[in-house]
Every structure is written in C-alpha cells, then in structure tokens.
N, C-alpha and C positions, 0 to 999 in steps of 0.2 A: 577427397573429403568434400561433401557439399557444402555449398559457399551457403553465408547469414542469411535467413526468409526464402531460400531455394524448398522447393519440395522435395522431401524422402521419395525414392522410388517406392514403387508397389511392393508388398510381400508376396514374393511369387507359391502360386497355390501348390498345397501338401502335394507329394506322388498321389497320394488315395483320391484326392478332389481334383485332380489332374485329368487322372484316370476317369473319374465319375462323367466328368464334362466332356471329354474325347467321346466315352462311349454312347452320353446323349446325344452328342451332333450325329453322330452314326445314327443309333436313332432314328432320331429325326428325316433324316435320308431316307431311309428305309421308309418313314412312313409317307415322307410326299410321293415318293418313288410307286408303291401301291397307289396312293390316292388318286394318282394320272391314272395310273392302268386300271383302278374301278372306273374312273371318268372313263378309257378308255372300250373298255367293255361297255358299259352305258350307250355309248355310241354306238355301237353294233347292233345293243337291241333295239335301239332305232330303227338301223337301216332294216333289220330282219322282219320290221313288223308294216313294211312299208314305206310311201310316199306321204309321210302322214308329215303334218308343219307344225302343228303348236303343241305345248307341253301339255296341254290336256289329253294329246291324243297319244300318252307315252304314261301317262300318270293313272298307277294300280295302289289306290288305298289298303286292299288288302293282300299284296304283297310287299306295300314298305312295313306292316303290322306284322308279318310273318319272321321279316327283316329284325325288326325291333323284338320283337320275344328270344329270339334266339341272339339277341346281345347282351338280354338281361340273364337266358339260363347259361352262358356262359362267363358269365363276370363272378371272378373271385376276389374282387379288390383288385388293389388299394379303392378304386375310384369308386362312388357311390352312383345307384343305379341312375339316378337322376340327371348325373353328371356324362355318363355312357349313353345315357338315351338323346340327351343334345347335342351330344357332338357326332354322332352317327344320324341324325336328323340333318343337319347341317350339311355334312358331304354327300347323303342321298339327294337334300335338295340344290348344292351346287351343279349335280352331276345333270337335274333333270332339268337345270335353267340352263345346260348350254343349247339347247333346242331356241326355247323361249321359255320367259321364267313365265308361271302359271298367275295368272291377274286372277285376286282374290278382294271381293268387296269384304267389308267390314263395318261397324256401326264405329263411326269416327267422334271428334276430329282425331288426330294424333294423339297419343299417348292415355287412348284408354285401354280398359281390361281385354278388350275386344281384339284390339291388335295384338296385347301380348298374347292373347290364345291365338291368334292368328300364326303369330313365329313359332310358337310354341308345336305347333301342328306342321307346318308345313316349309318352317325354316327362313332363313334370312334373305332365301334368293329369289322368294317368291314376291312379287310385286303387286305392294298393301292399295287399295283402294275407300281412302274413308267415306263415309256415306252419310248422311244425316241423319238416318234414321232405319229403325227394322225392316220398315216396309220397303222402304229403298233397296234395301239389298237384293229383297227375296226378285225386286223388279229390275234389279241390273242382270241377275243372275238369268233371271226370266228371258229375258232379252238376248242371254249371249256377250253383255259386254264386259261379264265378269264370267271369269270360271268356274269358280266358288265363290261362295258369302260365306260368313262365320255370326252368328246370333248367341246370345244367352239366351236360355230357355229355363235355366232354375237355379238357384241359391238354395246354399243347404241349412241358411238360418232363417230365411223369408219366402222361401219358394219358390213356385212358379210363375214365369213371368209372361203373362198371359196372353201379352200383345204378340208373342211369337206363335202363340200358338193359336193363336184365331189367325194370323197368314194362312196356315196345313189346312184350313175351312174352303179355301178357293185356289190354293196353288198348287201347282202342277211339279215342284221340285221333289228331289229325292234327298232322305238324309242319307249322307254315305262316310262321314264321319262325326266324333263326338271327343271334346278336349274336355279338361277335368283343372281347372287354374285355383290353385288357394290364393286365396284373393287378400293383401294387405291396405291396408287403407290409412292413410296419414293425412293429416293437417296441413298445409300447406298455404304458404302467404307469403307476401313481395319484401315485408318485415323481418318477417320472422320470428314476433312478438306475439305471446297468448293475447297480451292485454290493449293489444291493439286492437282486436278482433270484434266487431259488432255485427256483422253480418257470416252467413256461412255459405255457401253455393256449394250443390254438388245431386247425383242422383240419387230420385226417391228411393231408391233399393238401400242406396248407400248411407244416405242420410238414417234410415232405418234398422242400419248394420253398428251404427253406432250411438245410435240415441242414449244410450246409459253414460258412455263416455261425455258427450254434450251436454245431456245434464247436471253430471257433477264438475265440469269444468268451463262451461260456455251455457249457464243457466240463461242470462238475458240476450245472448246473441241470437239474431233473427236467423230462422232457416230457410231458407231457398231454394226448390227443387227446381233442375234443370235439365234436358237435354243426356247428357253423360255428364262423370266425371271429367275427362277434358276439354268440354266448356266449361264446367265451372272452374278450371285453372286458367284458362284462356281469360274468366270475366274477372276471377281475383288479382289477374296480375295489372290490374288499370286502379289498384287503391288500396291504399296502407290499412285502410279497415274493414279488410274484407279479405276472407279466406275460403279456401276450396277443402274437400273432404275427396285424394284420387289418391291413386298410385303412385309410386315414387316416380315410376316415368313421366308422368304427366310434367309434375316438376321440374325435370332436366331440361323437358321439350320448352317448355314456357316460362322457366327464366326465375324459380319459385324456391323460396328456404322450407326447408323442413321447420314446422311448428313443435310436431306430438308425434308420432306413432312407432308401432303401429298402433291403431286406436280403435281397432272392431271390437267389439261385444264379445266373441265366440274368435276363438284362436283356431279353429278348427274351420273359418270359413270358407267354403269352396263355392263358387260356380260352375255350373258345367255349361258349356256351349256346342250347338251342334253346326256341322259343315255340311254345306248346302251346295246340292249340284242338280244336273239334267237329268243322269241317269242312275241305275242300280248298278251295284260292280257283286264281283262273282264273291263266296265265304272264305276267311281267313283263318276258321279252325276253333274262334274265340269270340262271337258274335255278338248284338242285339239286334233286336227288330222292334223299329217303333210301327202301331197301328192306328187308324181313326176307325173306329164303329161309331155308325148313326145306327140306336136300337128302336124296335119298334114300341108302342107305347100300349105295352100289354103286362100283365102281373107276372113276376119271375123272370125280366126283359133279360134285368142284366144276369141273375144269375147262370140262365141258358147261355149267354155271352160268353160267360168268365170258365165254363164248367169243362168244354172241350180241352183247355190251356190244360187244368186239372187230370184229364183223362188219360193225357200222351205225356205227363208227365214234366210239362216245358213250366218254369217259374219264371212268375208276374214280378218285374222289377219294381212299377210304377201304374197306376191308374188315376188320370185325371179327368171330369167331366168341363163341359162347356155348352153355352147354348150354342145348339146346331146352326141359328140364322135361317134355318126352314122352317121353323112356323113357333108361337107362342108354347115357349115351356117345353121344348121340344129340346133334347140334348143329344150331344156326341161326345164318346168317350177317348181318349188320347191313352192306348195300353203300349207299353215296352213290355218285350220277354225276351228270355232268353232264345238264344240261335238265330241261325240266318234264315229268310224263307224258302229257300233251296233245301233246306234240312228235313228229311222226313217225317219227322214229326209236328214241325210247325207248318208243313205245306196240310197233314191232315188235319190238322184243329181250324186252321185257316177255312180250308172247305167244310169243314162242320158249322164253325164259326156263320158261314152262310147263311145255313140255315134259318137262327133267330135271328139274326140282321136284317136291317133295312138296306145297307151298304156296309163295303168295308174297304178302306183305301190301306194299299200299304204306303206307310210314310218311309221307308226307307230299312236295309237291312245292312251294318256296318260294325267295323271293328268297334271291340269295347276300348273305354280307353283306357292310356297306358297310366303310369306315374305323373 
C-alpha cells in the first residue's frame, strides 16, 4: 500500500495503445532506416556525376519539382498536401547539404518574408545569407558568393515590385525558380499593448497590405516605411511606443509580443518570389518562362509581340511594361508564359518573336510553383 503524499504509479497503457506505440517505434525505424539510404544513394549520385565539390554542382531544380509532384499525386492522407510537401523538402535538402549546403542570399535582416520563401524552397539545410537590400542580392549572386538569391517580385494585392524588376534591365542572372508564400502579417511590439502604440515601422508594401486595418485601429499613430519588415521589428523593439507590422517570425527572432493579427486587408494575400541563379536548368514537365522584350517604337509594336504566343497556342500568365533606360519613353516589356524554352512551341514564337523585336532576353525558364 503506498505510504501518505507518495505518488500512485502510472496507469499502464490499454493492450490496443500498447500495441499502437510498439508499432510506431517500428515505424519509425523503418523510416530513418530509408532516410540513410536515400542520404545514401544521394551520395552515389555524387560520386556518378564526377569530381564536382559544392552543392551547387549537384542541385537539379527541375528534378526536386518532378520529385515533389509525384508526392503530391500520390498522397491519400491523412497528411495534407502542404504538410508532405515540407517534409520531403526537408530530407531532399538534408541529403544535398552533405556535400556542402547551398549559400543562398536573401533580402534580410532575419525573420523576414524573404527568408521564410527561402526555407520554404530550398529547406533548412541550406545556408541563409541576409543581404540589405534587392540589389545586393542579384550582386552577391553575380559574383559567385551566393548560389542563389531569392527576391519578391509581386504581391497579389499591391503588385509588382518594381525594383526587382528594373535589376532583369542590366543583369546577367537566370530565374530558375519561383516560391508562392501567403503572407500573414501581424502587430508586433516589446509591450504588447494596442494603446501604447504611437508609431508603426514596417515595409511600404506591407504597411499598404494593411492600411484598412490601421485605420480603424491605429487612426493617429504615425507610419514609417522602412527597409523590410525585420527592421522594422529590429527598431520596435528599443521602445514601448512603437510597433512593427512583420511576420510572426520576425517576432520570435527579436524578442517581440503579438499585438493583433493577422491584420492584412485580403486573407488571400500571397507573394510570389523568384530564385535567382547563373545558369538555365533543363524542363521539369510543368514549366514557366519569364521573358524581357525591348519593342520597337512602331504602330502595332506590341501586338506583333504578343501575337506569335497566340499562334502556337502557349498562354500569357503576366505582362508588365517598364522604362527600357535606353532612351526617353522608350519601354521594355516583362512576359511570363507558359512552358519551358526547350518546348517546341515556345522555342518557335520566341524566334518569331524576333522578328518585331528590338531584343529579346530570356529571363529564365523554371518549375511552376508548388503549394
């Protein structure tokens, strides 16, 4: 009999919950037991492909894409698509960091939207490089000191984000991937109090994602465009009356209570960001092609442009103009379509394309993206 204030032993679990737990450690087994031996084969196709040293020279965008569709046409539950697509993200990119994990710039500091597309693409193994700024990226990448960059290029409640896109005016980079991030956005301050709040820091995009929210709950607090989201978590956390508009992560990273959110305007907010490398990689089955046309400045410029896509049958995702930077009033247009440019039909509208063009750069042909 147990003695006065001793503890009751445990209730030892049912046969059925016994059994259940027995056969998850099995499991389990089972499943590290594979996860070596894909790391294992990973390794082979290493050594099979050469004397090659860094994970850049091992890493096929469009066969981890090939990878990933065939996880989702084979998933019947329980686990949701979102959930299967990151954690097989995950062990592709543990397997491809045992070489060396791939250095990827990003538009920094820590804990903005930029990075989470960053993991979100290319997994946890990969080694984040924050950068100060767009331009910095496309120039570290330029350089060789980064393998990839990852950039925003459009918000699907504010658009496009234009400073990315006048870099594709004079850069030599290829896009060879493109992330898809629904973007939440929260309040965040060192308090944790609405009514503490007189100031707000955060990006113009972002600051603009929520402006309805700020009006009916932060009418007189000053707004503050800055840098990214985490600088403005970074500046909010030096003062009780002042708050940042970021991600939850930013939060974690710099030390920050949840005020409000989420708090965007549109529940449906998404960014897309694209990955930025050296070269072109071969088609995955499921493509885009983004293009720049400089037209020439003649009546009917664009629709001669636009009419060969039509002809072969390939659909216009996106069309944006900009000024070319070659001469007063003078434009370039930024098209995405469907397919890769290896694709027969976009290789002939391409050379058609020629035709009314003044030039034509391809920006890059790369898997769509996933979930």
């Amino acid at each position: 009999m147990p003695t006065r204030g001793s503890k009751k032993p445990p209730t030892p679990p049912t046969p059925a919950l016994a059994e259940a737990r027995e056969r998850i450690d099995g499991i389990d087994q089972q499943i590290q037991k594979l996860i070596a031996e894909r790391a294992g084969w990973a390794q082979r196709v290493g050594k099979a492909k050469g004397p090659l040293k860094a994970a850049i020279d091992y890493y096929r965008p469009e066969r981890e894409a090939q990878v990933l569709r065939k996880v989702l046409d084979r998933n019947d539950g329980p686990l949701a698509d979102e959930v299967l697509l990151r954690l097989f993200r995950e062990i592709m990119s543990a397997c491809l960091a045992q070489q060396e994990p791939l250095k990827v710039g990003f538009l920094g500091p820590e804990g903005t939207f930029s990075q989470q597309a960053l993991i979100k693409h290319f997994g946890h193994s990969a080694r984040g490089l924050p950068l100060s700024s767009i331009e910095e990226v496309f120039q570290e990448v330029e350089a060789g000191h980064a393998d990839f960059g990852v950039v925003p290029v459009e918000n699907s409640g504010q658009g496009t984000i234009q400073s990315t896109l006048d870099m594709f005016l004079t850069s030599s980079l290829k896009i060879c991937g493109e992330v898809e991030l629904h973007v939440h956005q929260y309040l965040l301050s060192r308090t944790g109090r609405l009514e503490d709040i007189e100031r707000v820091y955060s990006h113009p995009m972002s600051l603009a994602q929520c402006k309805a929210w700020l009006r009916q709950h932060l009418p007189h607090a000053e707004r503050i465009a800055v840098s990214s989201n985490a600088e403005a978590a970074r500046r909010a956390r030096n003062a009780d009356d002042a708050a940042a508009i970021a991600g939850e992560s930013a939060g974690h990273v710099y030390g920050l209570k949840t005020v409000a959110g989420p708090i965007q305007d549109r529940q449906d907010n998404t960014t897309r960001f694209l990955v930025l490398g050296r070269e072109l990689f071969n088609a995955s089955g499921h493509d885009r092609t983004s293009l720049l046309v400089f037209v020439r400045d003649q009546p009917g410029a664009l629709y001669n442009v636009l009419s060969p896509f039509a002809k072969h049958g390939i659909s216009m995702n996106r069309i944006e103009s900009r000024p070319s930077h070659a001469g007063l009033w003078q434009y370039a247009f930024f098209i995405d379509v469907a397919g890769h440019v290896d694709d027969e039909p976009v290789k002939q509208a391409i050379a058609e394309l020629g035709e009314y063009a003044a030039d034509v750069k391809i920006l890059g042909s790369y898997p769509v993206a996933l979930l």
